[in-house]
N, C-alpha and C positions, 0 to 999 in steps of 0.2 A: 479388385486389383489385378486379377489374372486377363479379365477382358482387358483391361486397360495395356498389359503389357502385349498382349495380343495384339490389338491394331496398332498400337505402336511399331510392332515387326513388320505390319502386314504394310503399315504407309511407308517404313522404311526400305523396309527390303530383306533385313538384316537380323541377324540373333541378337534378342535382348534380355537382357537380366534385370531381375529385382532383390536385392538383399535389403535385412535389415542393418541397424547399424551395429548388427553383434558377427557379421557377415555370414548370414546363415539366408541361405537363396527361398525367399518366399514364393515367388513364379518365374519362369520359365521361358520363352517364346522364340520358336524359329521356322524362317520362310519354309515352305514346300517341296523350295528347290534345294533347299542348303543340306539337305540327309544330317547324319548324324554329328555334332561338334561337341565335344568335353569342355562342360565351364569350366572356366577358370574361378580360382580361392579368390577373393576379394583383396585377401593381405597381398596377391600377387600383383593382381590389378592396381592398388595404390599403392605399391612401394615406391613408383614413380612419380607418385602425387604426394605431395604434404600440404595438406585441405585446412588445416590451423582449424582457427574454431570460425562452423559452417554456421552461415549467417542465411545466406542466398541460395538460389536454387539458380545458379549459372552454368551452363555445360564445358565441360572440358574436355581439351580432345588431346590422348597421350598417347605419344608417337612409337613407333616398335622401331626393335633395334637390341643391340646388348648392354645399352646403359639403362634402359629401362628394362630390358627382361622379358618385354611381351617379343608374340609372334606377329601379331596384326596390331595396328591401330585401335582404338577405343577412343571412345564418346563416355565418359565418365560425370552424369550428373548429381547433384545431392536431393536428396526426395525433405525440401525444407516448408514447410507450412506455419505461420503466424512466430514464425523464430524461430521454430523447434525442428530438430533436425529426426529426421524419422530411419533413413538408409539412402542404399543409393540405386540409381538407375542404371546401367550402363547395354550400350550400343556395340556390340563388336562388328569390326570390320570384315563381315561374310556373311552372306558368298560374293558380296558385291564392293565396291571401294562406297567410301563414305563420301556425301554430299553435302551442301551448303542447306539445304531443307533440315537434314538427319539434326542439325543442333536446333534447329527451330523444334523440329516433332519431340526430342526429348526433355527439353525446356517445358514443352503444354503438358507432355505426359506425365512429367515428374509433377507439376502443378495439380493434375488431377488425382493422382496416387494420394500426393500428403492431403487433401481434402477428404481425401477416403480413412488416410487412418484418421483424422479427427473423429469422422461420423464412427466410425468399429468403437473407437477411444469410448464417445459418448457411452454408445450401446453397452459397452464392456461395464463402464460406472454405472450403467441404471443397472444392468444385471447383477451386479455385485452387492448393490447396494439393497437388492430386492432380496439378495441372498443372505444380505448380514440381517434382515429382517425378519422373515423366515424361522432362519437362524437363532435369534432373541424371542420369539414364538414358540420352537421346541423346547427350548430349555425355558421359560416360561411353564410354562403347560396350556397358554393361553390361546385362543381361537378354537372352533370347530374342528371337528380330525379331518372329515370331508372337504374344506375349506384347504387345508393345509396340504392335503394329498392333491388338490388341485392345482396350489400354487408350487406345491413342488413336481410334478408333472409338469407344468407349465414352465420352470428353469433347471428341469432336468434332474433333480435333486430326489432321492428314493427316502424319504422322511421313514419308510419303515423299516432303517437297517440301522444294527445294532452299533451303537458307537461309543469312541472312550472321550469325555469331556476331559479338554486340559485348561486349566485356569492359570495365566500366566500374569503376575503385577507389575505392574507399568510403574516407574518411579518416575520416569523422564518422558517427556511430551512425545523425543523423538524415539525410543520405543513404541509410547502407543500410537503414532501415526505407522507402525511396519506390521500392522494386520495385515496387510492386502500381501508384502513381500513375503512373510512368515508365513503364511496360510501355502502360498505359491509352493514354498521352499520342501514345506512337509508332505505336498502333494508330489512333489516330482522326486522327494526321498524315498517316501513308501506306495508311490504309486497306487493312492485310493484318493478317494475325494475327501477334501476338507474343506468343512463348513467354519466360517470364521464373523464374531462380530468384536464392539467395542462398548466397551461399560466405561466409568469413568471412575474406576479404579487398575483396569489392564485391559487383558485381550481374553475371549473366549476361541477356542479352538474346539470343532467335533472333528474325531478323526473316526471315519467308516474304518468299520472291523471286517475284515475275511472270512468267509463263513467258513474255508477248512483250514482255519489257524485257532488253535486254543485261544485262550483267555487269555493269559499268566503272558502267553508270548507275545499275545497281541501288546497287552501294556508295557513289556520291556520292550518290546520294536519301538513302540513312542516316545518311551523315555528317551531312547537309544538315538533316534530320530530330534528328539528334544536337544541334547546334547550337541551333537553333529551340529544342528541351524546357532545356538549358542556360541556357540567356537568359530562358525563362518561370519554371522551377522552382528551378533551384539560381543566382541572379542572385549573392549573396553566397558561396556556396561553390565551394569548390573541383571543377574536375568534369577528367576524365584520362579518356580511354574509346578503346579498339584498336578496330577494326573489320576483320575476316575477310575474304577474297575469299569471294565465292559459291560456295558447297561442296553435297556431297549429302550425304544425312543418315551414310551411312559413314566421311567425314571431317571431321566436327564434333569429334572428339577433336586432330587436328593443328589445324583451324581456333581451337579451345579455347589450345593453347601458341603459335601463333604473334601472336593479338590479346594473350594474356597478354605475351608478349617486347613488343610496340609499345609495350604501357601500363608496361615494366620503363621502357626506353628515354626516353620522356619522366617518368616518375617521379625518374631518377634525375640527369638533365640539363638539365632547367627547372626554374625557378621557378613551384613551384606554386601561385598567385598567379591562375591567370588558365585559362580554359576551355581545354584541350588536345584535340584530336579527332586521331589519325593510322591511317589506315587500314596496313593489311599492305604493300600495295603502295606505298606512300607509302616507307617504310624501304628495302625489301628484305630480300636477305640479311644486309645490315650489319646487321640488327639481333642477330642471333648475335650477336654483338662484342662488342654495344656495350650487351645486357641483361644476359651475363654477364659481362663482363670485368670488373678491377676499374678502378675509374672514375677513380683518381688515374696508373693507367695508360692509359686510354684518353684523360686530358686530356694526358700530353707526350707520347702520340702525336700528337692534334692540334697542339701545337707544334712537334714535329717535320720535322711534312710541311706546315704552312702557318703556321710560326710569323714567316717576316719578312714575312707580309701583317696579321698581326694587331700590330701595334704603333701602328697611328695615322697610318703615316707618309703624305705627300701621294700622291696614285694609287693607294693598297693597296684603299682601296674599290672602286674602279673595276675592280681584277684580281680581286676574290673575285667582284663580279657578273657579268665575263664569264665566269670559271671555271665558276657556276652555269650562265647557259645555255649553257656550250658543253656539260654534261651534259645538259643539259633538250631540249636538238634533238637528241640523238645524237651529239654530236660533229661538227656541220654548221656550217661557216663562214660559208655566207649567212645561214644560220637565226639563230643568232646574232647576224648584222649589223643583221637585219632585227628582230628583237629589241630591240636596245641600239640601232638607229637609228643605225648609225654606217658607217660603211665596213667594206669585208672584210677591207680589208689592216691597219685598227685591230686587230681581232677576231687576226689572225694576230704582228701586235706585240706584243698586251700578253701571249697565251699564249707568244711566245719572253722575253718579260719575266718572267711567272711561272716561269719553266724556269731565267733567270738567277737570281732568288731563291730560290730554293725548293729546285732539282734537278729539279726534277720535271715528265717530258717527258709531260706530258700529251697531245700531240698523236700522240704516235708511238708510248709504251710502255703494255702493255696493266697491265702491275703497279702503275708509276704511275699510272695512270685509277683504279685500285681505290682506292689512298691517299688519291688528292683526292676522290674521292668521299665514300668514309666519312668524312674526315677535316670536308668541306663538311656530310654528315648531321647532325653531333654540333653544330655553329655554327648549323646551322639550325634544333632541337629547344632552342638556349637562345638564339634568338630576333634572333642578331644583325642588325643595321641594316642591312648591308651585301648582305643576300640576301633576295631573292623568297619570299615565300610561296606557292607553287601546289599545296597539297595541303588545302587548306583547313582546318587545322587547327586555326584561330583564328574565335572567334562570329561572325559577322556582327550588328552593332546589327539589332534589329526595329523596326518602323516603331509598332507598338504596346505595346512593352517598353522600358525603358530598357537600353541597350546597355552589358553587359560590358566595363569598359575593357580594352581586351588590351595593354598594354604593352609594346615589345619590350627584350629585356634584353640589353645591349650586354658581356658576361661577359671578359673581359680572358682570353687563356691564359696557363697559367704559363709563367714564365720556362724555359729550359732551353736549349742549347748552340745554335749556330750550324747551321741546315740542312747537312744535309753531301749530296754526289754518291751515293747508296744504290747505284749501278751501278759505283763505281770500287771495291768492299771488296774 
């Protein structure tokens, strides 16, 4: 396309521009004799133009003056190919006056440009498509390594750098046709390559890791990133997406089931109503449980093991948020305190309180730690009131987007029997 706007200046005479239709100038071109001349913005060039909706590839030639805003004349054509409008051409009037020829040359030139992006267009879809293939081969485990090192040589793609799988569910068709946009979007958020294909249950996303950025930061950059494309692209739909610990390309197949089990887990235990983001590490192993279990069993488990904090009653809020962090510090009593802001020996009351409701000696027995754990998971993934969110799993409003309401859903458990002492059976 640059040679093309090339002879186009060189038959004319004249400086020629090429923008696209987002007016961002893809080439350039000016005679020998014209030295230096400042493009002009695109938005300046058609403020004197109102193009409606560009059907043809007709030139127009817009007259300078103060009602139009320009200094010289222009030749302003549309680059339209098979209906589709691609950008625009335009001729400026220097170093020389425009001619009856100059709408003919940018009429043929415009014609051969949009014939060019078709062909790039093509090229662009067999590449992509070569890549979303690739792509479903690494996280596979499937092909030759030699094979795979070839073909990603071959489109550019370093198959041996360490990457975070994010597994994203598709509920709506027009979600899953925004791989090609989404993949774009978190490439040009975190400036790494992102490899992207389509299952036919959502979207798979690899996103290349930094080699001097930790772990831990690497997957909150993606969340982070998750979030951000969420709030810009799908504001009105539903968006569910796992996020992988940083893996090497040999276990992309486990990092594959274990972001798939995150995205079970909040599928099956939210209201999905509202952007969900949970990384691997967010869950843990409860998420085995609680992706396969059956769910009307794994809700009078939660009754079971914290059902007299869930009834409403006065201080139960107060026991489920210091349960939370007495997980969240490791089970540290200052940490906690210093947390909830409260004293130590609080922090050590209301755990001998949960012990008198519940059974459950969170302080001392390690079986019991697992129950309240999981049991605090499953409360946490449908949103209840009473607990912190620090896994970031919920949008952040953007300061340029209107914010995602994220509602939190306060889900009552079923009723079922009186906690009983699990230690005296």
């Amino acid at each position: 396309m640059s040679a093309i706007v090339r002879t186009c200046s060189a038959l004319a005479g004249k400086s020629v521009l090429l923008f696209d239709r987002r007016g961002r100038t893809i080439a350039a071109a000016t005679p020998d004799t014209a030295g230096h001349v400042t493009a002009p913005a695109l938005t300046d060039i058609l403020r004197a133009h109102n193009p409606g909706t560009v059907t043809t590839p007709d030139p127009v030639v817009l007259a300078a003056g103060p009602t139009t805003g320009l200094t010289r004349r222009k030749i302003v054509t549309p680059v339209v190919e098979r209906g589709e409008h691609f950008g625009w051409l335009v001729i400026d009037e220097h170093p020389s006056p425009l001619s009856p020829t100059d709408e003919y040359t940018a009429a043929r030139s415009a014609r051969r440009i949009g014939a060019q992006f078709l062909v790039q267009r093509r090229i662009a879809r067999v590449a992509w498509n070569a890549k979303s293939s690739l792509t479903r081969q690494l996280v596979r485990g499937t092909g030759a390594l030699d094979d795979l090192a070839a073909g990603g040589e071959y489109l550019g793609v370093n198959i041996h750098a360490r990457r975070v799988l994010v597994y994203i569910l598709a509920s709506h068709h027009d979600l899953a046709d925004s791989e090609r946009v989404l993949a774009e979007w978190m490439e040009r958020d975190l400036g790494v390559e992102v490899l992207s294909t389509r299952g036919s249950e959502g979207i798979l996303l690899l996103v290349e890791a930094r080699e001097n950025v930790g772990a831990l930061a690497t997957v909150a950059n993606v969340k982070d990133a998750l979030a951000r494309a969420a709030n810009s692209l799908f504001r009105s739909q539903e968006f569910i997406a796992g996020v992988s610990s940083v893996c090497e390309p040999t276990a992309l197949a486990r990092a594959y089931r274990e972001s798939r089990e995150a995205v079970l887990c909040i599928d099956r235990f939210t209201d999905r109503t509202i952007h969900r983001i949970f990384a691997v590490d967010d869950l843990g192993p409860a998420r085995l449980f609680l992706a396969h279990g059956e769910i009307s069993a794994v809700r009078h488990f939660v009754d079971d093991m914290l059902g007299p904090l869930l009834r409403g009653a006065p201080g139960t809020a107060d026991l489920l948020h210091t349960l939370q962090c007495w997980f969240d510090t490791a089970r540290n009593v200052r940490g906690s305190a210093q947390r909830l802001g409260v004293h130590e020996n609080t922090v050590r009351l209301r755990l001998a309180r949960v012990h008198a409701l519940t059974g459950l000696d969170v302080a001392g027995n390690a079986s019991d730690q697992l129950s309240a754990q999981t049991a605090l998971l499953v409360l946490r993934l449908q949103g209840h009131p009473a607990l912190e969110t620090h896994d970031g799993n919920r949008v952040a409003p953007e300061a340029n987007t209107e914010p995602a309401e994220a509602p939190r859903h306060d889900r009552p458990a079923p009723s079922g029997s009186p906690a009983k002492d699990r230690r005296s059976a």
